[in-house]
ZAVEX-8286 format. One line per field, with one value per residue: residue number from 1; z, y, x of N, C-alpha, C in turn; residue in one letter. Coordinates in steps of 0.001 Angstrom, whole numbers, plus 524288, in hexadecimal, padded with zeros to 5 digits. Each point is the difference from the previous one (the first is absolute). Layout:
<pts>
n: [NUM:...]
n_zz: [Z:...]
n_yy: [Y:...]
n_xx: [X:...]
ca_zz: [Z:...]
ca_yy: [Y:...]
ca_xx: [X:...]
c_zz: [Z:...]
c_yy: [Y:...]
c_xx: [X:...]
res: [a:...]
</pts>
This chain:
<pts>
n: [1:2:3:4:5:6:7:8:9:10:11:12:13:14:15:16:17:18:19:20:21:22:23:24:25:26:27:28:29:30:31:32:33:34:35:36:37:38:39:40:41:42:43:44:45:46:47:48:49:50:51:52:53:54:55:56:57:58:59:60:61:62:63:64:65:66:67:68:69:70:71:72:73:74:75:76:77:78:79:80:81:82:83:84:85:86:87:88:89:90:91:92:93:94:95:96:97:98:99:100:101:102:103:104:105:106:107:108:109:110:111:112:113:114:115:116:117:118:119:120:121:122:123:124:125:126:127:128:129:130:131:132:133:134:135:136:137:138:139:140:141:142:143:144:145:146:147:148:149:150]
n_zz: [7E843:80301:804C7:80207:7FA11:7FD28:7FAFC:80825:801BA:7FF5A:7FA96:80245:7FB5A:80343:80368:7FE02:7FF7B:7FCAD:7FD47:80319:80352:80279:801F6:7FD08:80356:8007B:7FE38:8017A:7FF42:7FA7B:7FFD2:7FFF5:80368:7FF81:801DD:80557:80392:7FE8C:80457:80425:8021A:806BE:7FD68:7FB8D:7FBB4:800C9:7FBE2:7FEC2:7FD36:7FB96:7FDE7:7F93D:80307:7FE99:80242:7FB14:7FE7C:800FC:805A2:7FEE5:80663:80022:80381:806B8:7FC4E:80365:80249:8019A:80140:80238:7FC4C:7FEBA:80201:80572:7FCC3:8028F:7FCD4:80246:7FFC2:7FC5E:801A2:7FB04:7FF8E:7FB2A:8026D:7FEBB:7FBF8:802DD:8040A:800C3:7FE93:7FF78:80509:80175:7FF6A:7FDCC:8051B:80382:8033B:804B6:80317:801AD:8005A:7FF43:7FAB4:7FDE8:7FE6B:7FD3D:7FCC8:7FC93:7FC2F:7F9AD:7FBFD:7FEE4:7FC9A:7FED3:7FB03:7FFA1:7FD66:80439:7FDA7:7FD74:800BF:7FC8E:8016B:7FC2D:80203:801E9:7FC0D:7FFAC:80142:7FAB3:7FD4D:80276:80466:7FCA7:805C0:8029F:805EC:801F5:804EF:7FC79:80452:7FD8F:801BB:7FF77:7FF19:80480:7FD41:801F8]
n_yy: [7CAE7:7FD4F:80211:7FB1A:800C4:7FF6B:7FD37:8016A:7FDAD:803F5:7FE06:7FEBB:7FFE1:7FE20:7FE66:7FEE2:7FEE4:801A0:7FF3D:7FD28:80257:80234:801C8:7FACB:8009D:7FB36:7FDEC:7FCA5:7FF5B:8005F:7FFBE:803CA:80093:8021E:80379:7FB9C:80495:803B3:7FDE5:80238:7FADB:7FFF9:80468:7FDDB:80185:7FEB7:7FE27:7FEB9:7FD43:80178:7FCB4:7FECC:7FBE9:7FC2F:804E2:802ED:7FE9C:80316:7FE61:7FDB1:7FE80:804C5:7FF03:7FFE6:8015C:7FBB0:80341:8001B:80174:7FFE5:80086:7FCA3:7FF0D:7FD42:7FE5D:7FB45:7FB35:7FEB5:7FCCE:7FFB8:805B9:7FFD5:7F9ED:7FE57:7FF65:7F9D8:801ED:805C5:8040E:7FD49:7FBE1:8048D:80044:7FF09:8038B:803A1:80306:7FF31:8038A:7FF75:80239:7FBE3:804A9:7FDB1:7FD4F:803D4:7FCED:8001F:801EF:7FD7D:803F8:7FDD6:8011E:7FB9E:7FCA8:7FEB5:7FCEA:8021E:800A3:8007A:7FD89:7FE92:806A3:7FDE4:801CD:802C6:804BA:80124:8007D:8058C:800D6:80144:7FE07:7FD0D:8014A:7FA58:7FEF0:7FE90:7FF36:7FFA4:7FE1B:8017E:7FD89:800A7:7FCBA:8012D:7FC47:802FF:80095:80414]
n_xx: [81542:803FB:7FF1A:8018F:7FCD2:802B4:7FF13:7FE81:8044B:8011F:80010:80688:7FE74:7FA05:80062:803AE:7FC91:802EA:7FBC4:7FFDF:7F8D4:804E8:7FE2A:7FFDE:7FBC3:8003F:7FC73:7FFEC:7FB6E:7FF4B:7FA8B:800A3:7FDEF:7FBA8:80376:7FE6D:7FCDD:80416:80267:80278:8019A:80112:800D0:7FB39:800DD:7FBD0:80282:7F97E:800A6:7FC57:80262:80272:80144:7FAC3:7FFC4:7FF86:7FA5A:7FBBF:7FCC5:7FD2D:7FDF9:7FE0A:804A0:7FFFC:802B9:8052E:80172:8047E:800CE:8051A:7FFBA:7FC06:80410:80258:7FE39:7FD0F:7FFAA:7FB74:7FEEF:7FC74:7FEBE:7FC3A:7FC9A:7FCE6:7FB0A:801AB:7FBE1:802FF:7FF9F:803D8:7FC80:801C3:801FD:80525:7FB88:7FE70:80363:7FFA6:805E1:7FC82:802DA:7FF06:7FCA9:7FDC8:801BF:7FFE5:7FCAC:80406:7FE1F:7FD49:7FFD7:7FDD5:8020A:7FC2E:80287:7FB5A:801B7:7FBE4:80279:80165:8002C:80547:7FE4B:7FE86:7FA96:7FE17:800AA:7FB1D:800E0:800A4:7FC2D:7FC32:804CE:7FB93:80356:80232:80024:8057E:7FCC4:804C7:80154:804EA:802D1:804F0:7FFBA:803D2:801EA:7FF8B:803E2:7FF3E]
ca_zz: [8014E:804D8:8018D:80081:7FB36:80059:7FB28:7FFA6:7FF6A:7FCA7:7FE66:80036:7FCEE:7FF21:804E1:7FCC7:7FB92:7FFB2:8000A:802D1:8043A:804D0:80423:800D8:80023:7FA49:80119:7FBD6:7FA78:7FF1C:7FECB:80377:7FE65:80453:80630:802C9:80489:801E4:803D2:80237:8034B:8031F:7FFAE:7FB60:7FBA5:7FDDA:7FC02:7FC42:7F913:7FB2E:7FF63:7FCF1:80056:7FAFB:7FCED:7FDFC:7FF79:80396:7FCBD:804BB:802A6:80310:8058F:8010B:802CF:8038F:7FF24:804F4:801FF:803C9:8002B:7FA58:7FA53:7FF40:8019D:7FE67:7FE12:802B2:7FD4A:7FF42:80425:8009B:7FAA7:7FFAB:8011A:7FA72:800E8:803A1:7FEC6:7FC5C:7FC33:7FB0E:8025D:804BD:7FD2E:803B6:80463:80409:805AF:80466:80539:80458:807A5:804E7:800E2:7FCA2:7FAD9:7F954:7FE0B:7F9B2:7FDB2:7FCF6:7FB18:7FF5B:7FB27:7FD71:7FB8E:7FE2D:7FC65:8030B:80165:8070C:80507:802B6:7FB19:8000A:80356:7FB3A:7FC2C:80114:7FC70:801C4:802C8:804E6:80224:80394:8031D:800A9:803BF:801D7:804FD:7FF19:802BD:80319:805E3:80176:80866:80362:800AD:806D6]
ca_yy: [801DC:800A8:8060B:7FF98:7FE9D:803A4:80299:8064B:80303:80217:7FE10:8041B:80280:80538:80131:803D5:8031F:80633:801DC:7FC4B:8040D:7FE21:8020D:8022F:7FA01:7FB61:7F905:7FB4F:7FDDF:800B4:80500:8031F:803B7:8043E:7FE8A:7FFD0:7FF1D:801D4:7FFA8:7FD8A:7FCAD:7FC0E:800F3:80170:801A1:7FC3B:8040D:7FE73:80225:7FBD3:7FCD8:7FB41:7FE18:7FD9F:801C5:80669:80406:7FFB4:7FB41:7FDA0:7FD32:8028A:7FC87:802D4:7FF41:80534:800AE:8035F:80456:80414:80411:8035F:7FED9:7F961:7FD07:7FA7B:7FE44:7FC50:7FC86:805F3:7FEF2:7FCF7:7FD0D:7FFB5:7FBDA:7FCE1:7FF46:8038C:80632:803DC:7FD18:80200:8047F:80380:8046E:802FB:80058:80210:7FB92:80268:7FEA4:7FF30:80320:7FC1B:7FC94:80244:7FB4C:80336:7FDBA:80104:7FF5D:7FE6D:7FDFF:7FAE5:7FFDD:7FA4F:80308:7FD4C:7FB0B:7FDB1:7FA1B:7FDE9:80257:7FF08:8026E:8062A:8035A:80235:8033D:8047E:7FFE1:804E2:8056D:7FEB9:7FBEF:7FD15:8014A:7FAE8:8016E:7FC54:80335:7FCE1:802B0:7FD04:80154:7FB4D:7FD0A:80127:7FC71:8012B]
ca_xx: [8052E:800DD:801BD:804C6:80149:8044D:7FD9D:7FD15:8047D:801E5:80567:801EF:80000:7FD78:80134:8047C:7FDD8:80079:7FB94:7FE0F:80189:8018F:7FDFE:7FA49:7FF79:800AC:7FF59:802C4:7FEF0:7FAB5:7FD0D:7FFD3:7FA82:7FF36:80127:7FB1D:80268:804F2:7FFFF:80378:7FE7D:8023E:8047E:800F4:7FBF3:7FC11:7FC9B:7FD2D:7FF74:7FBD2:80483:7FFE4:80715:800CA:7FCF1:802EE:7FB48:7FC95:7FD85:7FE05:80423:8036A:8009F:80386:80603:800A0:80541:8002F:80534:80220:8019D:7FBE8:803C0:7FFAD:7F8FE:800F4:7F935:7FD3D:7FCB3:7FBB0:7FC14:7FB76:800FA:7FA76:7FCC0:7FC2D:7F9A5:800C7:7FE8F:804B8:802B7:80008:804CF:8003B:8028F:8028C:7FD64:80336:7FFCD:7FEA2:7FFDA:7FB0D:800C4:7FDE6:804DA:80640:801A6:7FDC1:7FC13:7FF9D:7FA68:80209:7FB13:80128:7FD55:7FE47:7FDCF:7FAE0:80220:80367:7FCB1:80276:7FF79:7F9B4:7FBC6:80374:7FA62:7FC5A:800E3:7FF28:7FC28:7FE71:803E1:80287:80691:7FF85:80559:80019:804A9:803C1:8046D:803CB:80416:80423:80475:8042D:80138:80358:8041A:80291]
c_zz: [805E8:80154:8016A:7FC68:8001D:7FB23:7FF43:8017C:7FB60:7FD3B:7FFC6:7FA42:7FFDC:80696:7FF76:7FAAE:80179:800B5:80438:80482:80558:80343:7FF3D:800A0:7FAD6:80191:7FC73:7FADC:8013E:800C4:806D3:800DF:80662:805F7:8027E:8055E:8021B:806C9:803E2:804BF:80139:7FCC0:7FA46:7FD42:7FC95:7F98D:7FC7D:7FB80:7FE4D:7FD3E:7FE93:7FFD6:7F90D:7F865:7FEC6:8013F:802A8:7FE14:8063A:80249:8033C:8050A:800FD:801DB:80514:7FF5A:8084A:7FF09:8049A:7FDE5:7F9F5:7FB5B:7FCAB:80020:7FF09:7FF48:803E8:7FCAB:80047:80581:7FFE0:7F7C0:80015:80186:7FC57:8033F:8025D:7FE1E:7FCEA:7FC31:7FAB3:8013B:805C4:7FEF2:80565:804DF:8048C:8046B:80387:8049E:80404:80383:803B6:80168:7FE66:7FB6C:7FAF6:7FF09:7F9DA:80055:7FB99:7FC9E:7FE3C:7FA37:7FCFB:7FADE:7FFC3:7FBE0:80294:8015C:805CB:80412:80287:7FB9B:800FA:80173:7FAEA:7FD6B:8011E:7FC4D:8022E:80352:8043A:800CA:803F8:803D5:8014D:80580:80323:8038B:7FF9A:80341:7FFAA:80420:80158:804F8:8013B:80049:8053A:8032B]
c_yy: [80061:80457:7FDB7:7FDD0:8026F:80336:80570:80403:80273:7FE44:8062D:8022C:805AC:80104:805ED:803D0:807DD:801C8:7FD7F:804B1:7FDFC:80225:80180:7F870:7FE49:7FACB:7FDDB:7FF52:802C6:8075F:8037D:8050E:80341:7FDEE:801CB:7FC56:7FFC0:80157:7FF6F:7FCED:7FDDE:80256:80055:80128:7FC8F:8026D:7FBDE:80087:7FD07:7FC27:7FB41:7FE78:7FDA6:803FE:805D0:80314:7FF70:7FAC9:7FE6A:7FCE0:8025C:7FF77:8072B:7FFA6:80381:7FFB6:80338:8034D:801A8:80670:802DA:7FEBA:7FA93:7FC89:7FB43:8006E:7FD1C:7FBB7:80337:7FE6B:80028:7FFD5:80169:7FAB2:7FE16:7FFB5:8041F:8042C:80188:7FB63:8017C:804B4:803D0:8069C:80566:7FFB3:80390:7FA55:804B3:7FD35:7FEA9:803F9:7F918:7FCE7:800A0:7FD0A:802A6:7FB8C:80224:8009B:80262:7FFBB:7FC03:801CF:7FC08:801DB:7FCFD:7FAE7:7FB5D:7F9D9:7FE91:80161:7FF7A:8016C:805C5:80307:80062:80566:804BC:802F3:8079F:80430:7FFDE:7FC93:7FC16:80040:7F966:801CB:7FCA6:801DC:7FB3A:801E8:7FC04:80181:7FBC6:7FF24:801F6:7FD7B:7FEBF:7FC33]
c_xx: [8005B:80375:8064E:8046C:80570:8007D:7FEBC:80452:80388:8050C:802AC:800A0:7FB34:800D1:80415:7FD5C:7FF64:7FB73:7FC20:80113:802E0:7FC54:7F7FF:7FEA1:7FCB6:7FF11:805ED:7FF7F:7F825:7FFC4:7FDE8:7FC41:7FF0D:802B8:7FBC0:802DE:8036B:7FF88:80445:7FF11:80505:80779:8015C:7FC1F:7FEDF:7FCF7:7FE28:7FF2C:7FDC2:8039A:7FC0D:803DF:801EF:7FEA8:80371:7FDD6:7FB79:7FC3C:7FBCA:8031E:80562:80014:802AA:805C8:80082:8076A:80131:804D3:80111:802EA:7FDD3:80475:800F3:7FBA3:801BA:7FA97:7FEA3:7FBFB:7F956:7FD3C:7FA41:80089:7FA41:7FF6D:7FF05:7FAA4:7FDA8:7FD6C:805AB:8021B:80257:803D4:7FD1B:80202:7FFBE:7FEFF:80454:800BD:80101:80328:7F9F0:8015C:80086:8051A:803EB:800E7:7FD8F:7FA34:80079:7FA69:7FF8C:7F963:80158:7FB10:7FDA9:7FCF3:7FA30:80254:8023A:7FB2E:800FF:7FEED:7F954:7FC49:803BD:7FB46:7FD66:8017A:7FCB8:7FADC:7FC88:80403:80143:804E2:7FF06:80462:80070:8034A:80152:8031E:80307:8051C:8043A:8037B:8045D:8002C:80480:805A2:8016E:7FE58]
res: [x:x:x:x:x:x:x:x:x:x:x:x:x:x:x:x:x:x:x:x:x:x:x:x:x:x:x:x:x:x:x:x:x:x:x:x:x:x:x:x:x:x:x:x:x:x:x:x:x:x:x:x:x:x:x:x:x:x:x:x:x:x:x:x:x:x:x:x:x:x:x:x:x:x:x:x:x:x:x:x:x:x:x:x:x:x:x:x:x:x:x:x:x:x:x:x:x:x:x:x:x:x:x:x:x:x:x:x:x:x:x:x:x:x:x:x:x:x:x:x:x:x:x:x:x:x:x:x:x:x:x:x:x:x:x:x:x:x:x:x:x:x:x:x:x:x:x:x:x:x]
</pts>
């Protein structure tokens, strides 16, 4: 599904829907889950959410939507700001996290749990399995940062 699909716009029949909340933000279409990294930058509010665009219910493969606002009421959607990696530390969803302002450069940054199921073939061998009680950890300094439009 392409983000400039138009499909993701609301037919004015639930757009108009009574029960449909005005004032709380909402993707287009699909499933909606913890807000992460709510932030304001450069004049608006930047707010992150867990978001299955194709999907009702929870599931692997969760990308993060982002949506902005000027005034917390009106939000437009933005196309998601990080997908899972095919073969990746998050091939299997980008799940919770926060976005920070840099002290250094003023540029938000994400940072984010990226998820890969041991089942997952595609993503490589899966870590060794957790044995004598002991936890296996798998660690990774995963950061996104967008380019500077400016």
């Amino acid at each position: 599904m392409g983000w400039e699909d138009t499909s993701l716009f609301l037919e004015p029949p639930v757009q108009f829907d009574a029960y449909r909340p005005s004032y709380h933000l909402q993707p287009y279409a699909g499933w909606l889950n913890d807000p992460n990294g709510p932030v304001f930058y450069k004049g608006r509010y930047h707010m992150f959410y867990q978001h299955l665009p194709e999907a009702c219910e929870w599931d692997f493969g969760i990308v993060w939507g982002h949506s902005v606002s000027e005034d917390l009421i009106h939000w437009r959607q933005l196309p998601p700001a990080l997908v899972p990696t095919p073969g990746g530390l998050d091939a299997d969803g980008c799940f919770s996290g926060c976005c920070v302002l840099d002290p250094a450069s003023g540029l938000p940054a994400l940072l984010y749990t990226g998820v890969r199921l041991r089942s997952n073939a595609a993503s490589g061998p899966p870590p060794p399995p957790e044995h004598d009680l002991g936890l296996v950890w798998i660690e990774s300094q995963i950061v996104a940062v967008p380019a500077d439009p400016a």
